[in-house]
N, C-alpha and C positions, 0 to 999 in steps of 0.2 A: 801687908800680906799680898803675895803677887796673886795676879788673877791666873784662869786655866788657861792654858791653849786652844783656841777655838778653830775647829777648821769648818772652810765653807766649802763647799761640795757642789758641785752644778754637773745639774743628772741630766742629761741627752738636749742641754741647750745652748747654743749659738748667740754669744752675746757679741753687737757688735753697736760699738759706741762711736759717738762723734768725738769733734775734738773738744770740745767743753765738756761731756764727758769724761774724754782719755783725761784730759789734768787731773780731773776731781779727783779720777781713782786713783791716779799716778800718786795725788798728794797724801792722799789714804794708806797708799799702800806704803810708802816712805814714813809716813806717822806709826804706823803699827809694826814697822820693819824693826824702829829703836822703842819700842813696850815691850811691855810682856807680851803684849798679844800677837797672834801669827793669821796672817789671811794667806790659805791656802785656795790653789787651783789647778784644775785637772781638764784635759778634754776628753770624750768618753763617746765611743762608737753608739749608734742605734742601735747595731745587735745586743749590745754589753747594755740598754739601756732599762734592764726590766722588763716591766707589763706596762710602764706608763710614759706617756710622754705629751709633753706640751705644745700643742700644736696653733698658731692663728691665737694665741693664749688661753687657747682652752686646754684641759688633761682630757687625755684619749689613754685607751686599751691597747697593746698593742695582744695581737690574739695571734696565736702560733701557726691557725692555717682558719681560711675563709672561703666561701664558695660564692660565686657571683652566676645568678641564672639571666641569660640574655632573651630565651623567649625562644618565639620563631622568627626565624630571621628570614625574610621572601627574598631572593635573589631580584636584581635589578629588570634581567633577561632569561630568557629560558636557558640553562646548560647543554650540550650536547650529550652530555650521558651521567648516568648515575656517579660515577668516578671524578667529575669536575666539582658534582655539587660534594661530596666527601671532603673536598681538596679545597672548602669555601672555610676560611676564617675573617669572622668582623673584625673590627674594631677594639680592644679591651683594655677600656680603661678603669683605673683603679677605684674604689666608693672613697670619697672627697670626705664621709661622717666615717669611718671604718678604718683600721689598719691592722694589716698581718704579716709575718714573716713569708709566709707563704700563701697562696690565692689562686685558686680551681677557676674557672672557667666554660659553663654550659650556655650550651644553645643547639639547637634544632633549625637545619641550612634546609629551606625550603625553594620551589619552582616559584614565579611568579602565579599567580592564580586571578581570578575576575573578580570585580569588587563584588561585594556582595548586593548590594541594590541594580549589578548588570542582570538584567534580564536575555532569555533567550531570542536568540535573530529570528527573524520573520522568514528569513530564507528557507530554514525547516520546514515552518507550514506551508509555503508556494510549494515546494518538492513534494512536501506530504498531499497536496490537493490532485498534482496532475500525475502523479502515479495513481490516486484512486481513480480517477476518471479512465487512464486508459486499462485499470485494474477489471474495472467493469467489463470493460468491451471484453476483455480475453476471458472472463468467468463465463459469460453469457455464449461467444464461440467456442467457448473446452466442454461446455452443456449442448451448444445444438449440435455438432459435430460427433453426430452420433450415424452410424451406420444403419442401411436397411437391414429389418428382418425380415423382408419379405425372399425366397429362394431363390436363386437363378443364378447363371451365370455370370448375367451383365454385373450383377449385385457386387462379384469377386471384385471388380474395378473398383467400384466406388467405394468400398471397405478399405481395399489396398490406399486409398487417396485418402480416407479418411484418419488412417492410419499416420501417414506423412504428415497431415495439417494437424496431426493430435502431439505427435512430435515437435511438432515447429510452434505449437504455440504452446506446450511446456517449460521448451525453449524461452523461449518472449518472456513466459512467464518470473523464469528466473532472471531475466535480464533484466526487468524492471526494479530486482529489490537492490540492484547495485549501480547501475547507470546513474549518474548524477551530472553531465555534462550536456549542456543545449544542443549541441549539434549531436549527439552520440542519441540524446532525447528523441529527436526532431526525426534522425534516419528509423530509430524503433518505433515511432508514430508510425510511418510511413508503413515498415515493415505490418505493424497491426494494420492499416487500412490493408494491405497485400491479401494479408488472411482472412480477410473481411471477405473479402473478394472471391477467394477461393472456397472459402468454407460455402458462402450462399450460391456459390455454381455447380458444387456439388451438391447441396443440397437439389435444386433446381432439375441438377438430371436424377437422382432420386427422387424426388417428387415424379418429375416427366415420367419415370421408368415405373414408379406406385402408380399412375393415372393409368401406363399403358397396362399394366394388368387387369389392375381394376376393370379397365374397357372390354378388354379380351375375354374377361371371365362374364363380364355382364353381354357380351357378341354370344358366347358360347351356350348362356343362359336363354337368349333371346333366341338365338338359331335353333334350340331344342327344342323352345314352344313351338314356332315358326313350322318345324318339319310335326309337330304330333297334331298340330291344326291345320293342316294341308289333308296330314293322314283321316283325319278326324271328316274334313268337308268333302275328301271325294266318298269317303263312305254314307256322307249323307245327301249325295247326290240323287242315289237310285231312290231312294224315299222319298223324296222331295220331287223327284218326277213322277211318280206312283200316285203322290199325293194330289199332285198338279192334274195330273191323268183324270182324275176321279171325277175332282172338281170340273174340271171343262166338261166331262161327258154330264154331268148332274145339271152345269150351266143350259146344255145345248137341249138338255130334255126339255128344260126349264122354261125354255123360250120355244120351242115346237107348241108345249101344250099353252102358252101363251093365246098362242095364236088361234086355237080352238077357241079357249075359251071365251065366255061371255061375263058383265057385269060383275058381280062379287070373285068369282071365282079367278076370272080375270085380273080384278086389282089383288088377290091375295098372289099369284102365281109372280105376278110383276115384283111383287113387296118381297119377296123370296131370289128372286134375277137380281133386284136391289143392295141386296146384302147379302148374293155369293159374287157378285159383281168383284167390289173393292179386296175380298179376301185372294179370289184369286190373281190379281194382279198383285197382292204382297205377295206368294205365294210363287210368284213369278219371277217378281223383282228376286225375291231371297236365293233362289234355283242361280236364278244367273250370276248372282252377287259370292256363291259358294263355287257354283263353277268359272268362277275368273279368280279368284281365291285357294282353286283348291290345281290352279298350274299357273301362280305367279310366286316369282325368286324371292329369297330374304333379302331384306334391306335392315341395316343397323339403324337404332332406332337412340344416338346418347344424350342419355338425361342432362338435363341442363346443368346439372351440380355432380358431379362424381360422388359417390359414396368414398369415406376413408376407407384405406386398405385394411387398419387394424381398429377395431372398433374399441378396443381397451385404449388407445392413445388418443390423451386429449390435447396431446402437446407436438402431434407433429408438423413439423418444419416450421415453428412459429419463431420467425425468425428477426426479431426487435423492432415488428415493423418494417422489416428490412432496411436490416441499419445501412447497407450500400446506401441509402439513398441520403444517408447522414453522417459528412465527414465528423471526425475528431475535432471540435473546435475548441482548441486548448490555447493557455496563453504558455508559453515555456518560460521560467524564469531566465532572466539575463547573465546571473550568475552561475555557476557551478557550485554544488555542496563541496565543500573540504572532503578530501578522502576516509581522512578518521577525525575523531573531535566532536565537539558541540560550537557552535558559534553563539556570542554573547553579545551583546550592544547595549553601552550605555551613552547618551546623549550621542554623541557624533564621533565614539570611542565602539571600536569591535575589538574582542578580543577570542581567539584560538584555544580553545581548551581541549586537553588531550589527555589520555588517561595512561599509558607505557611509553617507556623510551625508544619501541622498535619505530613508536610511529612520528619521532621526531622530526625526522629529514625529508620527510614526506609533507609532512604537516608547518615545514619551513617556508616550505613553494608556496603551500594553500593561504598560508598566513600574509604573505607577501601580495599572491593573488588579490587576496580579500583583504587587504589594507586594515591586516588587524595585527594585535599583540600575540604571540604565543605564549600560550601559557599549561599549568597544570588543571584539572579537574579541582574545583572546591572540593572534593569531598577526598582527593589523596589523602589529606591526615586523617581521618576519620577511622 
């Protein structure tokens, strides 16, 4: 009985024989050529080859489509704009355990960014330090810098100047939340001792101009007693002579009947001369002392301390001790802050972090300056 026709079939694989091989099969294949039996063979594309195939000798799936996710992918170097990092394709190579006819490819093209154990530059805080120091000095002159209330003409000047120096150091003020460069620092130092300067000399002739009121009014206080005590002692001249009158005529009796007298009467007359004696010579002394008093000129009489002009203010012109006499002793950092950005440092590594694309080209220069990386904000993905 003849046997069947066997056919052999090889599904999606590459046989490739030596030459002690090729006989074997050569002789194989000539032995079965004159039998019944038939060895058949085919070659067969990988698309035609199924679901499965033999790969490294193992059988694999072959799966009709696959997705491979790559993650975030940080660029090497910062991009110049949104549109370059668009235009970023890795690397994509195939999964080595996986096979599909077709195969997707994700990922997420990111900025370079700072590692995350870089901590923030110290340059921040030196900047942060001597902006609050000269932050003080302009708080404390935008508070004394205050104009007189007392009325007058002269007043309109030092208000008007007051007004200028209130100006100029709102100014200043704004200037200090953006200046970030030494020398740009060093001229607005300057510029604050300036105002130092002027704020406390105008203070100074307002104060001098409160003292001179103050003086005037206490002259004017003084000159009205001055004239009602004049008025006062020439009217009490004629009594005082009247008085004086009496007494010398009582003294001169006094001493007439002295002289009559004898023994008791005698020592009693004397004891009474005794003590209208001293009373008229005060009596005398006072007469004269009211008439040189009552036709001599005012003379200003100023207290050794001024009274304040407003007795409500306990704060005027108190003026930091008078900081004129205490320059700004700051140190300036040697560097400049980066325009936009935060600065990063890790071991002897700085790196530029920036939060939009306007502020790239800007943040190029700074990076360059400051011998660091450019890069993205850690928290862009977020």
């Amino acid at each position: 009985m003849l046997a069947g026709i066997v056919l052999l079939q090889v599904i999606g694989t590459v046989l490739r024989l030596n030459a002690e091989q090729a006989k074997a099969a050569k002789a194989l294949l000539q032995k079965h050529s004159k039998s019944p039996e038939w060895v058949g063979h085919s070659k067969i594309k990988l698309g035609d080859a199924g679901d499965k195939i033999i790969r490294d000798g193992k059988e694999m799936t072959i799966s009709a489509t696959q997705k491979e996710n790559l993650g975030i992918i940080h660029l090497d170097k910062m991009p110049d704009s949104a549109d370059t990092l668009h235009s970023h394709q890795p690397p994509m190579n195939t999964s080595e355990t996986n096979l599909a006819r077709e195969c997707t490819f994700e990922w997420i093209s990111a900025p370079p960014v700072p590692p995350s154990s870089a901590s923030r530059d110290g340059l921040h805080d030196d900047w942060k330090k001597v902006r609050g120091e000269v932050s003080k000095r302009l708080s404390a002159l935008n508070e004394l810098n205050t104009p007189s209330k007392i009325p007058g003409i002269q007043f309109i000047y030092f208000g008007r100047k007051a007004k200028d120096l209130q100006k100029s150091i709102e100014e200043t003020i704004e200037q200090l939340k953006t200046v970030s460069e030494p020398k740009s620092f060093s001229d607005l130092i300057d510029r604050v001792e300036g105002l130092t300067e002027s704020v406390g000399g105008n203070l100074d002739d307002i104060k001098t101009a409160e003292d001179e009121e103050v003086r005037a009014k206490l002259e004017t206080e003084q000159r009205e007693a001055h004239k009602i005590s004049v008025n006062k002692a020439k009217s009490s001249i004629k009594g005082l002579e009247g008085r004086l009158k009496k007494m010398n005529a009582e003294l001169k009796k006094h001493t007439a009947a002295a002289k009559k007298a004898k023994d008791v009467e005698k020592d009693r007359i004397e004891g009474d001369v005794s003590q209208l004696t001293p009373k008229i010579n005060e009596l005398a002394s006072e007469l004269k002392a009211t008439k040189e008093f009552s036709t001599s000129k005012f003379e200003f009489k100023a207290p050794a301390t001024l009274p304040p002009s407003n007795k409500g203010d306990n704060k005027t012109h108190k003026f930091l001790g008078d900081a004129r006499e205490t320059k700004l002793q700051i140190k300036i950092p040697k560097e400049g802050l980066p325009t936009a950005g935060t600065l990063y440092v890790e071991g002897q590594s700085r790196y530029l972090a920036i939060e939009n694309w306007q502020e790239v080209e800007q943040a190029r220069k700074d990076a360059k300056r400051l011998t660091a990386t450019l890069c993205a904000s850690r928290g862009i993905l977020e």
